[in-house]
C-alpha positions as CSV (number, residue, x, y, z in Angstrom):
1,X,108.5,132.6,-85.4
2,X,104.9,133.8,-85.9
3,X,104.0,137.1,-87.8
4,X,103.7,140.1,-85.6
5,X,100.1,141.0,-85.2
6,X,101.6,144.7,-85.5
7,X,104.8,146.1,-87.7
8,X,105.0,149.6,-89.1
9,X,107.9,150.5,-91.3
10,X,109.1,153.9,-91.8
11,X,105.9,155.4,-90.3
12,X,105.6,158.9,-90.8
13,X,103.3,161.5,-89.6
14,X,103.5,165.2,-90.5
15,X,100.9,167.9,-89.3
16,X,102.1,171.2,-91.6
17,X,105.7,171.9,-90.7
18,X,105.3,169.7,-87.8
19,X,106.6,166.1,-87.7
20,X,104.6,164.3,-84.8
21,X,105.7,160.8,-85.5
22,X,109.4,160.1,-87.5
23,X,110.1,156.6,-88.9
24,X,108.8,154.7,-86.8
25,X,109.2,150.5,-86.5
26,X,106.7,148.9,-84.2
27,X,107.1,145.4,-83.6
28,X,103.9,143.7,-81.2
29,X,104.3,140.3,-80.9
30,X,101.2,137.7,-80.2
31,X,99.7,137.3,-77.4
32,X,102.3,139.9,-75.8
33,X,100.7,143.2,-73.7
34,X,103.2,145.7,-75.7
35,X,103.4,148.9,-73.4
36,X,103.7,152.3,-75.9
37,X,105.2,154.5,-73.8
38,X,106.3,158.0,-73.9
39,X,105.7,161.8,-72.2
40,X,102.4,163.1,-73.2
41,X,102.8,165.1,-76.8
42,X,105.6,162.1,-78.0
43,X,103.5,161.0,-80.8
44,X,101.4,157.6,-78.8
45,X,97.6,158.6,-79.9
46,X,98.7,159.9,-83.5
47,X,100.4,156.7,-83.5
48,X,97.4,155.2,-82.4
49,X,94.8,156.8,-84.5
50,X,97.0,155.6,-87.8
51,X,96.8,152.3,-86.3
52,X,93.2,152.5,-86.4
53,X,92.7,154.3,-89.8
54,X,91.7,157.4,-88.4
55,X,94.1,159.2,-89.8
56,X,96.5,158.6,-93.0
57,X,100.3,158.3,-92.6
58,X,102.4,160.8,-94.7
59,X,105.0,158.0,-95.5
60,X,105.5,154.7,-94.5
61,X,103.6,151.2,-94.3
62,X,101.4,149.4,-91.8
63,X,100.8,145.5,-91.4
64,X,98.3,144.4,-89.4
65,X,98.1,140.3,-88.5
66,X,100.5,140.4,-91.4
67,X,98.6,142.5,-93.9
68,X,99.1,145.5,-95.2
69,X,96.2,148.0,-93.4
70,X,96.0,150.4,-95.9
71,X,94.8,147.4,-98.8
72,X,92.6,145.3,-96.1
73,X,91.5,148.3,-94.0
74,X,88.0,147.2,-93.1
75,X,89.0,143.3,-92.7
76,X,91.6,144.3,-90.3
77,X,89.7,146.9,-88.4
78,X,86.6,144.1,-87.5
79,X,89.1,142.5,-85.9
80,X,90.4,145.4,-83.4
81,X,88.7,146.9,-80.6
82,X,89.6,149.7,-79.0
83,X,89.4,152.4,-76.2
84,X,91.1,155.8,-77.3
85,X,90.6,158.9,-74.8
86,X,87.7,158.7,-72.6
87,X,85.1,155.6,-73.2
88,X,82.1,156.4,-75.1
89,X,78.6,155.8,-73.5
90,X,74.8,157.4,-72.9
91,X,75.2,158.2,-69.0
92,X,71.0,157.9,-69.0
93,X,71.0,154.3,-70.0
94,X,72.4,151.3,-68.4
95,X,75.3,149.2,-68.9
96,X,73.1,146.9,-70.8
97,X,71.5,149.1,-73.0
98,X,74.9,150.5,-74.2
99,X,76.1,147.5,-75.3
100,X,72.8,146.8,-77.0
101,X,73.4,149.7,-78.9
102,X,76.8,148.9,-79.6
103,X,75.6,145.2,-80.8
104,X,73.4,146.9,-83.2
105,X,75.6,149.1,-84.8
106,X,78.0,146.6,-85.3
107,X,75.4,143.7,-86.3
108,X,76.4,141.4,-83.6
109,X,73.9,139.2,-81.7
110,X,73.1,139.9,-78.3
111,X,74.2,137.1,-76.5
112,X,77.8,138.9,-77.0
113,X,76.3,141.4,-74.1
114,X,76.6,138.5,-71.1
115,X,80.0,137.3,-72.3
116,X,82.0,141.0,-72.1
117,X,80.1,142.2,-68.9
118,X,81.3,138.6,-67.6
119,X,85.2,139.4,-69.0
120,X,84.5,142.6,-67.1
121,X,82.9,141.7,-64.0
122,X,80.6,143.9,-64.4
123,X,77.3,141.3,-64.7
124,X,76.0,142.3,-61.6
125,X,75.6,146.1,-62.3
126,X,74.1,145.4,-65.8
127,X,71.0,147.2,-65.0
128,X,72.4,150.1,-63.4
129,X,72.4,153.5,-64.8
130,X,76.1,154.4,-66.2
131,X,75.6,157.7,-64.8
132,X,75.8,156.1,-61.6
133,X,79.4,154.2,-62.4
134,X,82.0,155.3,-61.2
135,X,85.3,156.1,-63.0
136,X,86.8,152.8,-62.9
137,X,83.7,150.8,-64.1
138,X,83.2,153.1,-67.0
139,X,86.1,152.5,-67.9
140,X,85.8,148.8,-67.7
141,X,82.3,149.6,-69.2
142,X,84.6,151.5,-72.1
143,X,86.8,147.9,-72.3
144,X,83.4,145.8,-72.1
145,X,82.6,147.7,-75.3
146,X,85.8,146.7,-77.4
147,X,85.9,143.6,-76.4
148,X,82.2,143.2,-78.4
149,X,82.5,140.3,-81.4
150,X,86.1,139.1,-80.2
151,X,88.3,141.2,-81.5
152,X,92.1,139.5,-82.0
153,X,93.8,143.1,-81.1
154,X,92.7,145.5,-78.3
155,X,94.1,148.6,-78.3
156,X,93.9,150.8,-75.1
157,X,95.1,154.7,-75.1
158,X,95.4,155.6,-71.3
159,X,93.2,153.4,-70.0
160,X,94.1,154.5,-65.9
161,X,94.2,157.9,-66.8
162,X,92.6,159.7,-63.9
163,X,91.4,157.2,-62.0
164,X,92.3,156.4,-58.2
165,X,94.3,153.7,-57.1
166,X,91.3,151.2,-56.8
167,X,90.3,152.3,-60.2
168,X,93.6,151.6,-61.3
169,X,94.3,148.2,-59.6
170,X,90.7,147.3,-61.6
171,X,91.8,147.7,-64.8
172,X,95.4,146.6,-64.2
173,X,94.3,143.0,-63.3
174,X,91.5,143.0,-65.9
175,X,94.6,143.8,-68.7
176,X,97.2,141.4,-67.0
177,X,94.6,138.0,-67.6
178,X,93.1,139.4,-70.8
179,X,95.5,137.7,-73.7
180,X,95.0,134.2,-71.8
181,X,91.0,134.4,-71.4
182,X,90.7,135.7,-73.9
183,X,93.7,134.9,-76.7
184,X,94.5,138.5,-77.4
185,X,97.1,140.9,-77.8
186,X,96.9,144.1,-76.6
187,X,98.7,147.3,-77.3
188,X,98.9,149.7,-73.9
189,X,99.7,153.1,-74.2
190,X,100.5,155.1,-71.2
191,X,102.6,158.3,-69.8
192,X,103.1,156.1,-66.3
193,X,106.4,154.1,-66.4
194,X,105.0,152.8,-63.0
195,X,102.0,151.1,-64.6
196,X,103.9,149.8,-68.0
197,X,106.6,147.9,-65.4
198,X,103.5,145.9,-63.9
199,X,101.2,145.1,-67.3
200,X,103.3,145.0,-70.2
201,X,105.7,142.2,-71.3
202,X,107.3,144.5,-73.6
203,X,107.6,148.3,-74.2
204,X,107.8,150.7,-76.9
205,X,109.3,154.2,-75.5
206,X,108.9,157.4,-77.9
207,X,110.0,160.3,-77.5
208,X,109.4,163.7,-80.2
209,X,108.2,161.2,-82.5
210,X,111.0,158.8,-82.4
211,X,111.2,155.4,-81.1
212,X,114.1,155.4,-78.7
213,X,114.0,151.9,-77.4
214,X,112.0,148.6,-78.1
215,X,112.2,145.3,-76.4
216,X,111.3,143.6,-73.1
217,X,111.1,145.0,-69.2
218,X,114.3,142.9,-69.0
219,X,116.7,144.5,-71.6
220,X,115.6,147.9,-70.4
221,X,116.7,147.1,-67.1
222,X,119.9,146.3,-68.3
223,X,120.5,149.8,-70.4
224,X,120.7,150.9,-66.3
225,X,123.5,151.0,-64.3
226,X,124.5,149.4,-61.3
227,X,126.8,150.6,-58.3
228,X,128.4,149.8,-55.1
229,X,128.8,152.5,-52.4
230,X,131.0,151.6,-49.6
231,X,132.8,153.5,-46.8
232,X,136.2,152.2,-45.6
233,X,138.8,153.5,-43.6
234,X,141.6,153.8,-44.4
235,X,139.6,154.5,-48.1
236,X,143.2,155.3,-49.6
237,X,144.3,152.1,-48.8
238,X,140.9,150.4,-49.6
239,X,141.0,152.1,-52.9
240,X,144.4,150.8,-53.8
241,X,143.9,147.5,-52.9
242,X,140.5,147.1,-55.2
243,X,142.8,148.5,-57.9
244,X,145.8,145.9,-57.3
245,X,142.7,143.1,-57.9
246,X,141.6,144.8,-61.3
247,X,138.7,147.0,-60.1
248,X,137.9,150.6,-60.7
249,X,137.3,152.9,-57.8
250,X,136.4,156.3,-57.7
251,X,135.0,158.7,-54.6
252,X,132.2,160.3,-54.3
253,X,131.8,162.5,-51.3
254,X,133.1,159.8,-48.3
255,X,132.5,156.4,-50.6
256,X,134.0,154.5,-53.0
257,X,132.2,153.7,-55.7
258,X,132.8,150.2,-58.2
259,X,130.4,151.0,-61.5
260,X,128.9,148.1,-63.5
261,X,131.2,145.5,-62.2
262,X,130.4,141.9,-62.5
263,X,131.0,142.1,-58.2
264,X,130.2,139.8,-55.4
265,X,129.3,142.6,-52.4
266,X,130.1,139.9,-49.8
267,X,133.7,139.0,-51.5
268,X,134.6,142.7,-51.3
269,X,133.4,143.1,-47.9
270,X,135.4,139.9,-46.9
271,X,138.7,140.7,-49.0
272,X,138.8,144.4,-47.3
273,X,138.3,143.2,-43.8
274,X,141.1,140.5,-44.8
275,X,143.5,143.3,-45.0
276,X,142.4,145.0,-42.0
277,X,140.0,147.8,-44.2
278,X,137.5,148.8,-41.9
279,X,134.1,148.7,-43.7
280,X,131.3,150.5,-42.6
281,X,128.6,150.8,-45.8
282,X,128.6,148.8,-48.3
283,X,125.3,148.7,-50.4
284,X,124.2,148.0,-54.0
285,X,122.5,150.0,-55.8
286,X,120.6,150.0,-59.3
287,X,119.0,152.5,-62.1
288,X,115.1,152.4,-61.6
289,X,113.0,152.0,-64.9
290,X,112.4,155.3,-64.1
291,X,115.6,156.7,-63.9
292,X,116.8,154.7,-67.5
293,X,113.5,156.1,-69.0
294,X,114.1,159.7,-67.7
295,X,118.0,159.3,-69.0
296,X,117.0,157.8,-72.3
297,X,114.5,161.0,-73.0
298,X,116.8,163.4,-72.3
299,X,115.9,163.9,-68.4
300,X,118.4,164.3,-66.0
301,X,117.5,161.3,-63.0
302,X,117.6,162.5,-59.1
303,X,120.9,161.5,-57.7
């Protein structure tokens, strides 16, 4: 198994009397898009900005591509590139001369220009005035700009935040082919569930400062629960017979409802018209992501 290119252990970060991230264990694996989720305040960009050696944690430890960031900070950080808030750029130059700048400042030769406008698809504007961009490419502009000297971790903090849906379906498929093109991982952070279910291969959810769940798209699926609604008359009758075979039944308003019940909808529908149950529902139904998130933070999901 290879060495996560990010683990933190215990991480703690305290501003005063106020505890904005709590023990927390990150785990990003290689080559994975790891989507750090959570409602805005939750902690992500502290998170992220003790990640990048912005800021010091009050307790705990940080490896980065197995290392401890802390000892090996400037090693480390010349290998990460990263986009936190807004993207920073002179609106009076053009995409070019940014990133000329930018290969100045971090002594990179220029040739480096061509290959991250190419990642970006953004060759063909090269010579127009980023005051002229819009919001999506400056923020692929903002990515373009990370990306400088190859970096082996990208980290993006609300990279879709307040764009359109064009903007957004952009940067969505420039994230989705990134670790293949370009063999690297990428920590996402985001407040929209909707976007982290498309991108990310796994997710980190945090909530008050606390990591509340870690793992794939998959295994938070399965936290949800599933349910089959039917109506049948006679229901008392339908009710007792799904009992006699070992299933539990309860109503709600005019249904019957089996919970989380390894159950074959078509068997059910067949063994109650079998013993002469009319059935007129009968539908599955399962937990959205967004309704497990909104249940693991505390939120009461829409019925």
């Amino acid at each position: 198994m290879s060495t996560p290119v990010i683990q933190t252990h215990q991480l703690c970060k305290s501003f005063g009397s106020f505890q904005a991230v709590h023990n927390l264990n990150l785990t990003v694996k290689a080559g994975h898009i790891y989507g750090f989720l959570g409602p805005n305040g939750a902690g992500k960009s502290t998170t992220i900005r003790m990640l990048l050696g912005l800021i010091r944690p009050t307790a705990g430890h940080i490896e980065i591509f197995g290392t401890s960031l802390q000892s090996n900070r400037i090693p480390i950080l010349r290998q990460i590139g990263s986009m936190v808030e807004a993207p920073s750029y002179y609106g009076h130059l053009t995409a070019n001369e940014n990133l000329q700048v930018s290969c100045k400042l971090l002594g990179l030769p220029q040739t480096e220009i061509d290959r991250v406008l190419e990642i970006v698809r953004l060759i063909s504007s090269r010579h127009k005035l980023v005051k002229a961009f819009s919001l999506g490419m400056k923020q692929r502009l903002g990515i373009a700009q990370a990306l400088l000297g190859s970096p082996k971790l990208l980290i993006l903090d609300e990279p879709t935040n307040g764009l359109d849906p064009a903007g957004i379906h952009e940067i969505r498929a420039l994230i989705q082919r990134l670790p293949q093109e370009s063999d690297i991982t990428i920590l996402l952070s985001s407040h929209l569930l909707s976007e982290m279910e498309l991108m990310a291969s796994d997710l980190g959810i945090i909530h008050q400062g606390r990591l509340i769940f870690q793992g794939s798209i998959q295994s938070l699926r399965d936290k949800g629960k599933s349910e089959l609604r039917l109506k049948a008359y006679p229901s008392e009758k339908a009710t007792r017979l799904l009992e006699e075979i070992g299933l539990r039944t309860w109503l709600r308003n005019d249904q019957i409802i089996l919970q989380n019940q390894q159950i074959d909808p078509a068997s059910i529908n067949q063994f109650l018209i079998h013993h002469h149950i009319e059935v007129s529902h009968l539908s599955q139904y399962h937990d959205s992501l967004e309704d497990i998130f909104l249940t693991l933070t505390g939120k009461e999901p829409q019925p």
